[in-house]
ZALUM-549029 format. One record per atom (N, C-alpha, C): residue number from 1; residue in one letter; atom name; x, y negated, z negated. Coordinates in nm, 3 decimals. Atoms other than C-alpha are relative to their C-alpha. Layout:
BEGIN
<NUM A CA <X Y Z>>,
...
//
This chain:
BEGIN
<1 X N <0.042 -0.104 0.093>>,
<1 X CA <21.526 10.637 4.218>>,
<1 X C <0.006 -0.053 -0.142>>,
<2 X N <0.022 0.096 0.139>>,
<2 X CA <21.414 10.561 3.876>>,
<2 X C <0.073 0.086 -0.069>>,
<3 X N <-0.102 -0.126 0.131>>,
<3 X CA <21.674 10.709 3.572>>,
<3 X C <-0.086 0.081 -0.082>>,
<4 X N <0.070 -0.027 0.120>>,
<4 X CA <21.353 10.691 3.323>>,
<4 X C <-0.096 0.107 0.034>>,
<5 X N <0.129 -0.064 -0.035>>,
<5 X CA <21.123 10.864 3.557>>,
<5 X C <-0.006 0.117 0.028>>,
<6 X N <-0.055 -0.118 -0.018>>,
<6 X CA <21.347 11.179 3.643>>,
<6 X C <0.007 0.079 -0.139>>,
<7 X N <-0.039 -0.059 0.144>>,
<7 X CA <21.367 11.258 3.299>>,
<7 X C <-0.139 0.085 -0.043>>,
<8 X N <0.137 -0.058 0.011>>,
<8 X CA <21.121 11.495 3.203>>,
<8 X C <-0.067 -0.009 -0.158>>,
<9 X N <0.038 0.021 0.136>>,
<9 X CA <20.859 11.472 2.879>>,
<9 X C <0.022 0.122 -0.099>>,
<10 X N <-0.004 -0.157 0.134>>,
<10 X CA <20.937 11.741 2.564>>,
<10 X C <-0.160 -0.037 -0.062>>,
<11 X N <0.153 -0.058 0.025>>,
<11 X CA <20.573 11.865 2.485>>,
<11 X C <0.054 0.065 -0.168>>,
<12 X N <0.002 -0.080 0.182>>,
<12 X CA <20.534 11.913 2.069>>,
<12 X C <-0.071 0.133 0.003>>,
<13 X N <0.096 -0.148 0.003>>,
<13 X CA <20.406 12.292 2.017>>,
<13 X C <-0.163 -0.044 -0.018>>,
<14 X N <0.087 -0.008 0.042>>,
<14 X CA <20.116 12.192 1.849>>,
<14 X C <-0.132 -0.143 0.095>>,
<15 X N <0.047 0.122 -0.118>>,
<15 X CA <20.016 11.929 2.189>>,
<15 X C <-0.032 0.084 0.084>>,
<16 X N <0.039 -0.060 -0.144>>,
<16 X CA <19.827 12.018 2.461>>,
<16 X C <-0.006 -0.066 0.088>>,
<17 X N <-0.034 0.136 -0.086>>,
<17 X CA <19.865 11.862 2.807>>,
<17 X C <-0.127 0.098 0.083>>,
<18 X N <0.097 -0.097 -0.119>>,
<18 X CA <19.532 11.976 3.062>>,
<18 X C <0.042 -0.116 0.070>>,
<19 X N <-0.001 0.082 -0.117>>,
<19 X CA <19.595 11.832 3.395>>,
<19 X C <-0.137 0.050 0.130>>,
<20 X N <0.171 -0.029 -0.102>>,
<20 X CA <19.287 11.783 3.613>>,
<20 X C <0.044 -0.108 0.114>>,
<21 X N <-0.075 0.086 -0.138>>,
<21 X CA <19.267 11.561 3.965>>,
<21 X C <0.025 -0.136 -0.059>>,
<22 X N <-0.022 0.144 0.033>>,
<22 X CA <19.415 11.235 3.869>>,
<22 X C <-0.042 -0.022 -0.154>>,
<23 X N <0.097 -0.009 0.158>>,
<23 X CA <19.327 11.310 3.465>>,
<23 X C <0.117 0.092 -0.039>>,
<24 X N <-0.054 -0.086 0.099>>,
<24 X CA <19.571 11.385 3.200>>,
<24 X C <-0.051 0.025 -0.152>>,
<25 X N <0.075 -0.002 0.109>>,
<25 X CA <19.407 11.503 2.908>>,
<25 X C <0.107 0.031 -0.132>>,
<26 X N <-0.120 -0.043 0.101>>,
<26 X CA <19.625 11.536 2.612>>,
<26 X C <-0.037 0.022 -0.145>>,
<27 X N <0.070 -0.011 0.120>>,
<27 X CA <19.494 11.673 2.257>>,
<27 X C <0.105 0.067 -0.065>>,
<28 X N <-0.103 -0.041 0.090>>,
<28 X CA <19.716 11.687 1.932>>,
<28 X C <-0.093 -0.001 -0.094>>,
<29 X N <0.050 0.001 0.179>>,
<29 X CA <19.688 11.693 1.560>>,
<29 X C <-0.054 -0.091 -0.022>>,
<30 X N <0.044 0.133 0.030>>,
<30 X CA <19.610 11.307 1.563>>,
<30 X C <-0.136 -0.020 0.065>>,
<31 X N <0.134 0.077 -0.060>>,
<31 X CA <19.319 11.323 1.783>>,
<31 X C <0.025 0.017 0.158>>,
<32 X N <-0.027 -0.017 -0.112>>,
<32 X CA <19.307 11.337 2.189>>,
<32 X C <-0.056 -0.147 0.109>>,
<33 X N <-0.019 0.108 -0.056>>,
<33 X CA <19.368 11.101 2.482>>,
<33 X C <-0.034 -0.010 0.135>>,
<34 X N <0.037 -0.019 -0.184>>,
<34 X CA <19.266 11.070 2.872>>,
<34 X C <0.050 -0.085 0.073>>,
<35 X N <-0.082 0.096 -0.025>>,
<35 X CA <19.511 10.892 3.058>>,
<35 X C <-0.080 0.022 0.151>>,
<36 X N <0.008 0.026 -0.158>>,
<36 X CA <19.470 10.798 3.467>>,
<36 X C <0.099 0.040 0.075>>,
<37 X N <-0.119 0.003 -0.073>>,
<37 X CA <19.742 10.914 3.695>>,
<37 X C <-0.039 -0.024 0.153>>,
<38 X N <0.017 0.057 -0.178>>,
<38 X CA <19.761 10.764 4.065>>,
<38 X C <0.009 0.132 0.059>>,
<39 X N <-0.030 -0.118 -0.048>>,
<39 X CA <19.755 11.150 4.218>>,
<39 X C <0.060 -0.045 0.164>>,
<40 X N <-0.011 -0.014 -0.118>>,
<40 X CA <19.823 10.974 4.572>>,
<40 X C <0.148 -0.056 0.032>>,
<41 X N <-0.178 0.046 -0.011>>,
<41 X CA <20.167 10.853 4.434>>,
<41 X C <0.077 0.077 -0.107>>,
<42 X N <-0.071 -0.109 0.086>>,
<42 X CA <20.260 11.096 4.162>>,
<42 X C <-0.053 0.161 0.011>>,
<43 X N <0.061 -0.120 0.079>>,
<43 X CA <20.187 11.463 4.051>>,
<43 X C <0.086 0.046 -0.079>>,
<44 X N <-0.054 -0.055 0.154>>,
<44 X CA <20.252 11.659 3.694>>,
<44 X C <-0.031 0.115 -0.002>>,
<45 X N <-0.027 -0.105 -0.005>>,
<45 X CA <20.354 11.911 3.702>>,
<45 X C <0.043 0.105 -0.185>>,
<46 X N <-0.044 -0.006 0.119>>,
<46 X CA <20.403 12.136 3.305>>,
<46 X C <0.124 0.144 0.076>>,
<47 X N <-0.110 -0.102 -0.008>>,
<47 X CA <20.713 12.369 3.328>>,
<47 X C <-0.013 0.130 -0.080>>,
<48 X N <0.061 -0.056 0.088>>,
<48 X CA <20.739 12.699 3.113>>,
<48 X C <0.092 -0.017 -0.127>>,
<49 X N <-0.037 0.013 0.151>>,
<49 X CA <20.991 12.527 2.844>>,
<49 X C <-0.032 -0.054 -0.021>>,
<50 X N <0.137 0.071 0.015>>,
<50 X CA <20.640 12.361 2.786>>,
<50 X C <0.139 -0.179 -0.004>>,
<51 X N <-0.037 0.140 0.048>>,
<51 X CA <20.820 12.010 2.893>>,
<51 X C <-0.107 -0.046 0.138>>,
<52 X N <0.085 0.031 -0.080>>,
<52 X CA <20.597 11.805 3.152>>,
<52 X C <0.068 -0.086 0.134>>,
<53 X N <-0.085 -0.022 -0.045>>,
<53 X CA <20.756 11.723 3.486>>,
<53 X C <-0.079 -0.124 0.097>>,
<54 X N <0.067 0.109 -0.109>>,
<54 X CA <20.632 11.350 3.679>>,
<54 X C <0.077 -0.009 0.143>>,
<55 X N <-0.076 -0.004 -0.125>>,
<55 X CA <20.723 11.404 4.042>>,
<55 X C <-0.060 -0.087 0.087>>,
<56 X N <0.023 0.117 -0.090>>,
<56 X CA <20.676 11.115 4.309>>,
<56 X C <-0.024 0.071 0.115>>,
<57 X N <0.055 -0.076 -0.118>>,
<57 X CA <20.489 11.214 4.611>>,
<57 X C <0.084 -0.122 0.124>>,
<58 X N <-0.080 0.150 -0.104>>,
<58 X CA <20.569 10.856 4.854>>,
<58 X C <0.070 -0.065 -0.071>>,
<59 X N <-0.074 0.120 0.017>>,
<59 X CA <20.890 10.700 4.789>>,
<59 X C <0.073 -0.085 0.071>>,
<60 X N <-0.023 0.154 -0.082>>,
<60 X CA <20.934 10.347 4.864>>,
<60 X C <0.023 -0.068 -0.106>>,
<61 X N <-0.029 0.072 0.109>>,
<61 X CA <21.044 10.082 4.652>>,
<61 X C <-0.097 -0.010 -0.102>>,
<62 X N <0.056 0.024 0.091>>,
<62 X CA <20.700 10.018 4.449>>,
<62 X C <-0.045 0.080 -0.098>>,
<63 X N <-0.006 -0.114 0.088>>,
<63 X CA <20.690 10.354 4.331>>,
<63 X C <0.041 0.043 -0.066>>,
<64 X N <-0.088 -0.047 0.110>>,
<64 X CA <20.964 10.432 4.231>>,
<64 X C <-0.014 -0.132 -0.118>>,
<65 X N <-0.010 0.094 0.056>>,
<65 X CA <20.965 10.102 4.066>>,
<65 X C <-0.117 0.039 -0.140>>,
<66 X N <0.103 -0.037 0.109>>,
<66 X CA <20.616 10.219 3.864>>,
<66 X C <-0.017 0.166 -0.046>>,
<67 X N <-0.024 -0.107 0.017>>,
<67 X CA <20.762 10.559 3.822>>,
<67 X C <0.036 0.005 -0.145>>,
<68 X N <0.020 -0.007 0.173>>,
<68 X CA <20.892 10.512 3.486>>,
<68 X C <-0.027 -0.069 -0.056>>,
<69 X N <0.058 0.081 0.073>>,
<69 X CA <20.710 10.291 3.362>>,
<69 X C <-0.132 0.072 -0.024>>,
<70 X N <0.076 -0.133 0.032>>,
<70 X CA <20.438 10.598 3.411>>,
<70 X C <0.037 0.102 -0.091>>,
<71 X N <-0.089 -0.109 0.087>>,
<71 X CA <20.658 10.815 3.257>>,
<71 X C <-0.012 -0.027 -0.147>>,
<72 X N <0.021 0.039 0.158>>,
<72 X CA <20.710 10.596 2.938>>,
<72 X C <-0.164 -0.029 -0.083>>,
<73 X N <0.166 0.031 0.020>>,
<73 X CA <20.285 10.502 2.922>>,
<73 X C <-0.011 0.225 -0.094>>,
<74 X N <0.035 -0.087 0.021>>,
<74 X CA <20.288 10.890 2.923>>,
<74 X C <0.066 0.082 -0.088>>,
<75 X N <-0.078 -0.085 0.136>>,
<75 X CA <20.543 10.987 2.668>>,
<75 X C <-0.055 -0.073 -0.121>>,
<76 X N <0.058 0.066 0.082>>,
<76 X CA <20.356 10.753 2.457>>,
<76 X C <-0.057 0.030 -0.076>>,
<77 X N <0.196 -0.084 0.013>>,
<77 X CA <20.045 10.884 2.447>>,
<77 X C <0.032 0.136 -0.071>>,
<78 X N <-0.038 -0.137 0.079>>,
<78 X CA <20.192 11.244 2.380>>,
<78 X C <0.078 -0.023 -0.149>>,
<79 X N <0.001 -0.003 0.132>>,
<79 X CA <20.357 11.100 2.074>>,
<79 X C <-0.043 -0.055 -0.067>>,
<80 X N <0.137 0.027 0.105>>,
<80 X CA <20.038 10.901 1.958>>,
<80 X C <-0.049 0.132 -0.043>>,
<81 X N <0.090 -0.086 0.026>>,
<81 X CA <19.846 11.224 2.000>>,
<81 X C <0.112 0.109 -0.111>>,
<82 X N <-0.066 -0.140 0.080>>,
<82 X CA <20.105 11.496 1.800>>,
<82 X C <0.040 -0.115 -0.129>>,
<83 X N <-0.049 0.068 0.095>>,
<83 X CA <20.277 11.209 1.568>>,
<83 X C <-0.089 -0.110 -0.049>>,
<84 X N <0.077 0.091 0.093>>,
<84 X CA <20.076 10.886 1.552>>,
<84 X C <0.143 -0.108 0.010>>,
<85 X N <-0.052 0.138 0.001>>,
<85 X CA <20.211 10.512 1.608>>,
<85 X C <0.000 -0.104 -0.160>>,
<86 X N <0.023 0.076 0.105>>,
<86 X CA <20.289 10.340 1.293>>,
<86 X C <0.073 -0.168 -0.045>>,
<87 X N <-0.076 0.087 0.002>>,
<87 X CA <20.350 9.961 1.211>>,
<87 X C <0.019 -0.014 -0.132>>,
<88 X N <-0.015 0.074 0.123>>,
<88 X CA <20.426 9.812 0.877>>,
<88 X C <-0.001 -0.131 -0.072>>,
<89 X N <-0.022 0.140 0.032>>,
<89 X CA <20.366 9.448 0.775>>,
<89 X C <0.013 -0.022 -0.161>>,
<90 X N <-0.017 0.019 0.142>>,
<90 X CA <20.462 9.296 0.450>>,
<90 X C <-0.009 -0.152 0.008>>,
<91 X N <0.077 0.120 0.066>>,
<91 X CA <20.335 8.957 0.302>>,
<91 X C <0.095 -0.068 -0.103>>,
<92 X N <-0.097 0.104 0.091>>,
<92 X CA <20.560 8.701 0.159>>,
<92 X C <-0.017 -0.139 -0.059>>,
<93 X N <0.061 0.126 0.023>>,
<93 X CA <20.466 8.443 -0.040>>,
<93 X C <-0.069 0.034 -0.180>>,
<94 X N <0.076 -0.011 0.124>>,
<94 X CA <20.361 8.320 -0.399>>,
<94 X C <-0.196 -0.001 0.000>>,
<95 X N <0.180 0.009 -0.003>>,
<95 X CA <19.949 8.417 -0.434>>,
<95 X C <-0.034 0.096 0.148>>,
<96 X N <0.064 -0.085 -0.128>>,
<96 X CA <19.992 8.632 -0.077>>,
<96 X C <-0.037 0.112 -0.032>>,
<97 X N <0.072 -0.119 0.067>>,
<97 X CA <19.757 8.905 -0.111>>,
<97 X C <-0.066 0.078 0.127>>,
<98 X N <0.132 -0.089 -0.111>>,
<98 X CA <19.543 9.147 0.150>>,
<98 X C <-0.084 0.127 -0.110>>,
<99 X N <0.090 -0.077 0.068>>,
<99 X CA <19.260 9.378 0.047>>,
<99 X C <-0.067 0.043 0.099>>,
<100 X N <0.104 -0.073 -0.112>>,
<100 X CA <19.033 9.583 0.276>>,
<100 X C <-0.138 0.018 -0.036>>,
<101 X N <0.156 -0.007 0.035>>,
<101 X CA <18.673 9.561 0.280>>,
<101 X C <-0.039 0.069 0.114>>,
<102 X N <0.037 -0.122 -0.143>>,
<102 X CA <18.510 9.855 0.497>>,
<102 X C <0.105 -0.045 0.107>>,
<103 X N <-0.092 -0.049 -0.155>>,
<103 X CA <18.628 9.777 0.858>>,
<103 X C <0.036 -0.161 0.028>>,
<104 X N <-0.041 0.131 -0.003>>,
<104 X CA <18.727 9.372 0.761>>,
<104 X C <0.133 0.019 -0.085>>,
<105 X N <-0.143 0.010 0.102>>,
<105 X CA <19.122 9.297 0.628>>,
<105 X C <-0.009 -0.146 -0.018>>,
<106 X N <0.022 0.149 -0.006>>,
<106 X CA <19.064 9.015 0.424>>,
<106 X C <0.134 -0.040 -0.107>>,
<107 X N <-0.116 0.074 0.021>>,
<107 X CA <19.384 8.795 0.351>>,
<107 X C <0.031 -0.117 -0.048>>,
<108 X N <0.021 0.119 0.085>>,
<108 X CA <19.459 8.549 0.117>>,
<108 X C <0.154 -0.039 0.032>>,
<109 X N <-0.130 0.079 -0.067>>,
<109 X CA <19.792 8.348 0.283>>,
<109 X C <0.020 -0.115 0.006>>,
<110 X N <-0.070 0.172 0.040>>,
<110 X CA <19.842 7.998 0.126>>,
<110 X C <-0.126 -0.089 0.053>>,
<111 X N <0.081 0.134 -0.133>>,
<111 X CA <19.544 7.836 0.338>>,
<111 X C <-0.156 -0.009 -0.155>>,
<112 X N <0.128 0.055 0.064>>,
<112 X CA <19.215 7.697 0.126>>,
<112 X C <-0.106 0.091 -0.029>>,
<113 X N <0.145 -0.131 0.051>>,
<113 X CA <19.003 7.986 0.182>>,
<113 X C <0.079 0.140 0.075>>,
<114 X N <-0.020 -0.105 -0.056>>,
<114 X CA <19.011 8.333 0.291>>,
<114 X C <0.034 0.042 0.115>>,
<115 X N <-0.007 0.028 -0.086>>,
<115 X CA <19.133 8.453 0.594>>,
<115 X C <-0.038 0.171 0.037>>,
<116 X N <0.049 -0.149 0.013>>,
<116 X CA <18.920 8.786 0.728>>,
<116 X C <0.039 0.025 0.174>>,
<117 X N <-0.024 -0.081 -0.138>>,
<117 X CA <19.047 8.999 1.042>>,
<117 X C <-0.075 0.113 0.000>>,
<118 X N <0.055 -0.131 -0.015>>,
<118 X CA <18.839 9.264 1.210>>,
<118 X C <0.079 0.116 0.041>>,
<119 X N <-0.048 -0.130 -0.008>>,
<119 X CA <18.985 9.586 1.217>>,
<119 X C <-0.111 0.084 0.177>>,
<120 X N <0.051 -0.044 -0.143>>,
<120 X CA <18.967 9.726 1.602>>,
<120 X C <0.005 0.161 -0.047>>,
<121 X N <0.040 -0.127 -0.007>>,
<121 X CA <18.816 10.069 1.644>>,
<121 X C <0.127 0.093 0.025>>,
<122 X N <-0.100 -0.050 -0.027>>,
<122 X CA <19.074 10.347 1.665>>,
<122 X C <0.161 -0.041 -0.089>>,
<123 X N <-0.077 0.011 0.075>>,
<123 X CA <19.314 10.208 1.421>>,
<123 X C <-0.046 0.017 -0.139>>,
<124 X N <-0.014 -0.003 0.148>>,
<124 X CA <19.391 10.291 1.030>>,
<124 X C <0.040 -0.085 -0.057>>,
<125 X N <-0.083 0.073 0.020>>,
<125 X CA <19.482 10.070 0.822>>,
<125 X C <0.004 -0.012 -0.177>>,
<126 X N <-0.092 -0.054 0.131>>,
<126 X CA <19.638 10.122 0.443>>,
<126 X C <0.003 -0.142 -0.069>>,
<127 X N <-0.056 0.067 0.038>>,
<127 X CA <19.705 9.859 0.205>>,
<127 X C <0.084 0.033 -0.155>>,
<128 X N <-0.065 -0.021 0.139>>,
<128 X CA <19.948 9.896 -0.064>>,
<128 X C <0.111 -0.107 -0.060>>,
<129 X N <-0.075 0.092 0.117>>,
<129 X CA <20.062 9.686 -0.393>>,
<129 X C <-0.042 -0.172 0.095>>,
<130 X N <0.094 0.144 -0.040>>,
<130 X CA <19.831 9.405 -0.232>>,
<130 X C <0.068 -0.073 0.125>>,
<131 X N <-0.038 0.062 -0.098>>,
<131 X CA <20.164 9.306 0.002>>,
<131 X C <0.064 0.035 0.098>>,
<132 X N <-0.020 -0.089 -0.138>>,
<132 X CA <20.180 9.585 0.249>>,
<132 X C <-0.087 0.040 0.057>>,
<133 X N <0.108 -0.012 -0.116>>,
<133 X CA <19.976 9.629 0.547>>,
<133 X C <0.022 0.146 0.061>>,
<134 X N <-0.011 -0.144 -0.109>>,
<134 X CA <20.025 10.004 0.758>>,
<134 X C <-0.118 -0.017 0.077>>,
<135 X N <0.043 -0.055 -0.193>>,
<135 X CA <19.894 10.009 1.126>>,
<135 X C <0.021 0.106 -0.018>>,
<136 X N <-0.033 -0.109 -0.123>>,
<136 X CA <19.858 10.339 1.273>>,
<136 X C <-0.091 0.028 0.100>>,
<137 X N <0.085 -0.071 -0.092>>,
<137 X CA <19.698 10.553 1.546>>,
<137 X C <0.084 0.028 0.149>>,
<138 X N <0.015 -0.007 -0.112>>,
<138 X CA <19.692 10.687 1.854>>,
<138 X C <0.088 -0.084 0.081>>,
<139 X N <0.026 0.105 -0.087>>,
<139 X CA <19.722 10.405 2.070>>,
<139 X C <0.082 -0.064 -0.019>>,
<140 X N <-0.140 0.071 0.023>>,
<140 X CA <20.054 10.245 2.082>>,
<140 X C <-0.015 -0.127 0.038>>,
<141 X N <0.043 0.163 -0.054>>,
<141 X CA <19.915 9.939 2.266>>,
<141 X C <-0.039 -0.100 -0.076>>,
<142 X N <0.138 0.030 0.051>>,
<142 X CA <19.628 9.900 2.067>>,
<142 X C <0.073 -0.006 -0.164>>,
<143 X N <-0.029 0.008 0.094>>,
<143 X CA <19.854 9.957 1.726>>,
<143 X C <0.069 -0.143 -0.008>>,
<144 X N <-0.109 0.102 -0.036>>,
<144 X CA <20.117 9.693 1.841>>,
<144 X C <-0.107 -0.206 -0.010>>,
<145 X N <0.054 0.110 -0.006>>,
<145 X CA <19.829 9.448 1.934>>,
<145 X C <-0.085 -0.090 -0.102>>,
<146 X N <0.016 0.060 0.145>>,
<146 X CA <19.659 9.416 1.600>>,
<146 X C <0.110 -0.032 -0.126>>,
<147 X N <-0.071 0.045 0.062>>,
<147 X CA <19.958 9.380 1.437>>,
<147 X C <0.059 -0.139 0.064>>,
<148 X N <-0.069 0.116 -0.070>>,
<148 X CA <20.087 9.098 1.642>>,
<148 X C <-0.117 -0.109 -0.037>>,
<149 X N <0.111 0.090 0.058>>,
<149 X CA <19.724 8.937 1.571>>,
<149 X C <0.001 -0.024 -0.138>>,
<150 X N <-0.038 0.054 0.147>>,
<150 X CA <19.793 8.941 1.173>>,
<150 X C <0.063 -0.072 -0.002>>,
<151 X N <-0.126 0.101 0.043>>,
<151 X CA <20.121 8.798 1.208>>,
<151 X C <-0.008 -0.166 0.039>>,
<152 X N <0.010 0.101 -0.048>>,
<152 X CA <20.015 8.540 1.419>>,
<152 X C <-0.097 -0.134 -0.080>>,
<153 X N <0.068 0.077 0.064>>,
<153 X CA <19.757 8.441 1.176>>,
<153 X C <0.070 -0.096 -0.124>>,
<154 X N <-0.109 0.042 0.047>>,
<154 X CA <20.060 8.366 0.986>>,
<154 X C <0.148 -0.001 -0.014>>,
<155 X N <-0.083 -0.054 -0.012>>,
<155 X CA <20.407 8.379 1.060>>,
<155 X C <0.111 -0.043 -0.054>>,
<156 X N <-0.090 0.068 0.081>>,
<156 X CA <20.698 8.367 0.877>>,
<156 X C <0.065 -0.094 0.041>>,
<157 X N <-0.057 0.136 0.026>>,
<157 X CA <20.849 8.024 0.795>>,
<157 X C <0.144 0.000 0.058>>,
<158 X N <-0.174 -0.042 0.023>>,
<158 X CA <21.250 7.960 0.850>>,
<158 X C <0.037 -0.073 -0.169>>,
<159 X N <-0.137 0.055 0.136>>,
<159 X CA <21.281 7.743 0.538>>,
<159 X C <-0.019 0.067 -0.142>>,
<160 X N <0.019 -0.100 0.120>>,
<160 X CA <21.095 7.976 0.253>>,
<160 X C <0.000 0.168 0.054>>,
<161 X N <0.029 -0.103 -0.024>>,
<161 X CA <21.058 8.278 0.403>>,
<161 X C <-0.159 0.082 0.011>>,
<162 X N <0.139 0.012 0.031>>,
<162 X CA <20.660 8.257 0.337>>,
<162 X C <-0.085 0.075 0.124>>,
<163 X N <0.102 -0.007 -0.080>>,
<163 X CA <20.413 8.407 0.565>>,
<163 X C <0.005 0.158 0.015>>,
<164 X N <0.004 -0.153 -0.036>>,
<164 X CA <20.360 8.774 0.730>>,
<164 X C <0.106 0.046 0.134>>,
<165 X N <-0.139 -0.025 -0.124>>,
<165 X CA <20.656 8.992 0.949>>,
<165 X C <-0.006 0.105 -0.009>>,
<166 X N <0.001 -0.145 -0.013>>,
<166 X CA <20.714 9.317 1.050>>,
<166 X C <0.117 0.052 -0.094>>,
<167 X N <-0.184 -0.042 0.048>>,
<167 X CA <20.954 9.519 0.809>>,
<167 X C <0.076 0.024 0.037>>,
<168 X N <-0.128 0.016 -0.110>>,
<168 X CA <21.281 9.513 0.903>>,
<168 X C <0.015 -0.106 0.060>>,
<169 X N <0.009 0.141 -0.066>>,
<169 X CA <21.224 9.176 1.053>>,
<169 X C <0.087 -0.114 -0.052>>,
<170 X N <-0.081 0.060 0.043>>,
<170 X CA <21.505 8.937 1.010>>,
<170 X C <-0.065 -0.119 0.052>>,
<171 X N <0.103 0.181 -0.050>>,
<171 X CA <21.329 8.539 0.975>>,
<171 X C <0.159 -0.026 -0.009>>,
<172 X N <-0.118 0.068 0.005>>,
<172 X CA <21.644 8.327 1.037>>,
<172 X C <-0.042 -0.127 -0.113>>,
<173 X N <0.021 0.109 0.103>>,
<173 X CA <21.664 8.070 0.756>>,
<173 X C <0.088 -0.128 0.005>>,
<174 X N <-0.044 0.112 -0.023>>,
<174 X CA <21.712 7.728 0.799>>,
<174 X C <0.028 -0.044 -0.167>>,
<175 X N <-0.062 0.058 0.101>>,
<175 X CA <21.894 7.497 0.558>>,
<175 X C <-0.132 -0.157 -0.021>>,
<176 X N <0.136 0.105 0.040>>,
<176 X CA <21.585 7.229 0.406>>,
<176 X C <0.095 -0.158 0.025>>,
<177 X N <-0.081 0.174 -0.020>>,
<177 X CA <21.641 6.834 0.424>>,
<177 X C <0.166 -0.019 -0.123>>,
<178 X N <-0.075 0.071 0.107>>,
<178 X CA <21.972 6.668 0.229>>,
<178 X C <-0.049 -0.151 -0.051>>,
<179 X N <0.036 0.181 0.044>>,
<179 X CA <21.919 6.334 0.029>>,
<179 X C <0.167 -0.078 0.030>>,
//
């Protein structure tokens, strides 16, 4: 039995959950979502202290096993759609800069020329004081995965601290050569 999967989801007032055959539809303030559910190994059930209730139809080890890991996909989603996924990157470095051009983030990070990322559909994206980035949306996957693609385009250093990281992100700092 899974711990994560018994646990049931808290539904925001202003969230709606429609359940159809194998179709969870879920529409908030942020926008709305259509998830997949296996109906021939789960069903969802909503309760009336509006919380939402994933019950396992066949259990056997691989179920339960992808029981909450359904569970968490689907508490996800309900707090993309009412709240909204947000990342934060910040830019370190003398001359590091970002700027947004329509639906291109173009990034100026120590290298010779410009460095332009496309902005995936379904995400927002903010820039402020030239060396903060904001992700959001929906899509917790989909927020996570364009941010991991910035950083990668540069990632912070250990011996200056130089490049792009998530805030809050502790770079470990190495000690440079001795003579």
């Amino acid at each position: 039995m899974s711990k994560l999967g018994k646990k049931p989801i808290e539904i925001p007032k202003d969230t709606k959950v429609k359940l159809e055959s194998g179709k969870l539809i879920l529409t908030g303030p942020k926008g709305s979502r259509e998830l997949t559910l296996n109906d021939k190994i789960f069903s969802a059930t909503v309760s009336n202290n509006n919380k939402l209730i994933l019950n396992i139809i066949k259990k056997n080890e691989k179920s339960s096993i992808i029981w909450g890991t359904t569970r968490s996909i689907i508490n996800s989603a309900i707090v993309g759609v009412s709240i909204g996924h947000e990342k934060i990157l910040e830019l370190t470095g003398v001359g590091f800069r970002a700027n947004l051009k329509g639906n291109l983030l173009n990034l100026q990070i120590g290298f010779s020329h410009d460095v332009s990322y496309k902005i995936p559909e379904g995400i927002k994206v903010n820039v402020e004081k030239n060396t903060i980035i904001k992700l959001s949306g929906i899509d917790k996957e989909l927020v996570g995965k364009a941010s991991s693609e910035i950083i990668m385009l540069k990632p912070a250093e250990p011996y200056k601290g130089k490049g792009i990281k998530e805030k809050g992100q502790y770079v470990l700092r190495k000690e440079g050569k001795k003579k």
